[in-house]
C-alpha positions as CSV (number, residue, x, y, z in Angstrom):
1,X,-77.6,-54.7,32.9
2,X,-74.2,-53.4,33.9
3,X,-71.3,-55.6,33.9
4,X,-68.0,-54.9,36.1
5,X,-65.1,-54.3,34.2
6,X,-66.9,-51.6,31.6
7,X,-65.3,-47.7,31.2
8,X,-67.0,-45.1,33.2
9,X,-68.6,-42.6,30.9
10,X,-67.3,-39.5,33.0
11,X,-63.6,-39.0,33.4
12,X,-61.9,-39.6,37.1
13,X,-59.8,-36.6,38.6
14,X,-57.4,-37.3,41.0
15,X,-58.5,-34.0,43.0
16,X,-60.1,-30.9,42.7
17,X,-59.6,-28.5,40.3
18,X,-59.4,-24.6,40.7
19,X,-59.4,-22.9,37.1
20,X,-59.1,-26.1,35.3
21,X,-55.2,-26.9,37.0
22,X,-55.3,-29.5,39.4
23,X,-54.5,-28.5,43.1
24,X,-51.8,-29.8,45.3
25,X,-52.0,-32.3,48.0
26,X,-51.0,-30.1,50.9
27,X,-48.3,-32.0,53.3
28,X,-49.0,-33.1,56.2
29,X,-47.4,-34.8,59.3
30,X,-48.6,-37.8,59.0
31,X,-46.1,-39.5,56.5
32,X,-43.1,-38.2,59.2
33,X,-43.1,-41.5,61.5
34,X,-42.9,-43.5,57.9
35,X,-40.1,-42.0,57.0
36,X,-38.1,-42.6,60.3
37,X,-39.3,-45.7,60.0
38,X,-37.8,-46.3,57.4
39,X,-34.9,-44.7,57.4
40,X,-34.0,-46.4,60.6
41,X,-34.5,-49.8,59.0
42,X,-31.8,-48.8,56.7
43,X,-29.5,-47.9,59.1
44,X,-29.9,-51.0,60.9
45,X,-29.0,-52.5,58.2
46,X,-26.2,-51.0,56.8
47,X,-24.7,-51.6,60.5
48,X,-25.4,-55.1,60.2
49,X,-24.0,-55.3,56.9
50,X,-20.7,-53.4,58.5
51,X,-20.8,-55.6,61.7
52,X,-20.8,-58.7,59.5
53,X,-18.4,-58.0,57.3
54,X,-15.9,-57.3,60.3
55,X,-16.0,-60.1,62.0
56,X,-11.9,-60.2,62.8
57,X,-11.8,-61.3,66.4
58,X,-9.3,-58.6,68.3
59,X,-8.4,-58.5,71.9
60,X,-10.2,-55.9,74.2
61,X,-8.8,-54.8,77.6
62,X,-11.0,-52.1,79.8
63,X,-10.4,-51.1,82.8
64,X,-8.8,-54.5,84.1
65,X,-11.7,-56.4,82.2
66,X,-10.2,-58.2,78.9
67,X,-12.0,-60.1,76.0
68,X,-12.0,-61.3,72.5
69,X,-14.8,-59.3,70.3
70,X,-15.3,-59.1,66.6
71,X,-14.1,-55.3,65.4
72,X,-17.5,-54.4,64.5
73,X,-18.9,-55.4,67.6
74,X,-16.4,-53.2,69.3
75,X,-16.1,-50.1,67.1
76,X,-20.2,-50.5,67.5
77,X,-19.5,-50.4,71.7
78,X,-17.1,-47.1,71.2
79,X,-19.3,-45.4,69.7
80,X,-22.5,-46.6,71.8
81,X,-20.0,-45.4,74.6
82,X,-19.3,-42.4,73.0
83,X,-22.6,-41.0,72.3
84,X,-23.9,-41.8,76.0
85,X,-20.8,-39.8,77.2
86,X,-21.8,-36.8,75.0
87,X,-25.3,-36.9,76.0
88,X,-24.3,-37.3,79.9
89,X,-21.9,-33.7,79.3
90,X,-25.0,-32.1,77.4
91,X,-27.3,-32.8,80.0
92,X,-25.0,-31.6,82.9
93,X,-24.7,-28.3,81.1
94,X,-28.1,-27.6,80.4
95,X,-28.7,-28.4,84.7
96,X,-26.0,-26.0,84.9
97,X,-27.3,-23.4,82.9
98,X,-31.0,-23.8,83.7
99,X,-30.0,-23.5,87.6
100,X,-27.9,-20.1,87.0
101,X,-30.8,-18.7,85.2
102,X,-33.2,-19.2,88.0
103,X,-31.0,-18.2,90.3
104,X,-30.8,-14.5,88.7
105,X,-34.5,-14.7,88.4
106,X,-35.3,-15.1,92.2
107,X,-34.8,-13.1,95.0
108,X,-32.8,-13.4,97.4
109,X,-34.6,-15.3,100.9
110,X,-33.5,-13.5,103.5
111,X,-35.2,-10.2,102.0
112,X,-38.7,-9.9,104.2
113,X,-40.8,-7.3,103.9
114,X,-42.9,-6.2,106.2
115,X,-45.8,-4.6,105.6
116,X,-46.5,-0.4,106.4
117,X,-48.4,0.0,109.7
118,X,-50.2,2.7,108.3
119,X,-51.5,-0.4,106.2
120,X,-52.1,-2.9,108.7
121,X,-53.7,-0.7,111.6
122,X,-57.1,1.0,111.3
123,X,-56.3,3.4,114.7
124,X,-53.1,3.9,113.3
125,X,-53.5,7.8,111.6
126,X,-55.7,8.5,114.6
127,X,-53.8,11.1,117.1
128,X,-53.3,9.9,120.5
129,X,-55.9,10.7,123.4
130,X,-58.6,10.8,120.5
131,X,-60.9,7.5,120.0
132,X,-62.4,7.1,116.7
C-alpha cells in the first residue's frame, strides 16, 4: 500500500527537454498588468511617504482663492495641475495636426464633375435626322 509522503521513483522536470538542455519558458503578456500593478503600489507609496513627511502647513493664494495646505499636499496639486496642462497642449496639437492632414487629403467641395454626355446619352453619337 502506498503511503503519501514517499519519493517518486522517476525524476520531475520542470519542462521539456530538447537535446537533454532544458527549454525556456517563452514570455508572455500576461505578467504585464502584475507588474504595473505593482509598480504603481510602490509609487503610491513612496508619495505617501513624501506627503507625510511634509506636513508643514504653508499659505496658498490662487487666483483670489487662499488657504493653508501641508507642502506635500500642494507640491502634489502643482504637479497634478501640471500634468493636466501638458496633456490639454498635447491633445490640442494632435486636433491640430490630424485636421491639417485631412485637409490636404480631401478635395476641395466646390469641384463637381459632371459626367461626359457621350456617357450619359444612348442617341448621343447618332447624327441628327437619323433614328437608331
Amino acid at each position: 500500500m502506498a503511503r503519501f509522503g514517499l519519493a517518486r521513483s522517476t525524476p520531475v522536470q520542470s519542462g521539456p527537454e530538447i537535446n537533454g538542455r532544458s527549454r525556456a519558458v517563452p514570455r508572455t503578456r500576461a505578467g504585464r498588468p502584475h507588474v504595473a500593478l505593482a509598480t504603481s503600489a510602490l509609487l503610491l507609496l513612496l508619495l505617501l511617504v513624501f506627503i507625510l513627511q511634509n506636513g508643514q502647513r504653508m499659505d496658498v493664494r490662487l487666483f483670489g482663492a487662499q488657504g493653508q495646505l501641508p507642502v506635500g499636499v500642494a507640491l502634489l496639486l502643482a504637479v497634478v495641475f501640471g500634468v493636466l496642462l501638458v496633456t490639454v497642449h498635447a491633445t490640442m496639437r494632435r486636433i491640430i495636426q490630424l485636421q491639417l492632414f485631412n485637409r490636404g487629403r480631401r478635395t476641395p467641395s466646390t469641384t463637381i464633375t459632371r459626367p461626359d454626355r457621350a456617357d450619359t446619352d444612348p442617341r448621343a453619337d447618332v447624327p441628327e435626322g437619323r433614328k437608331p
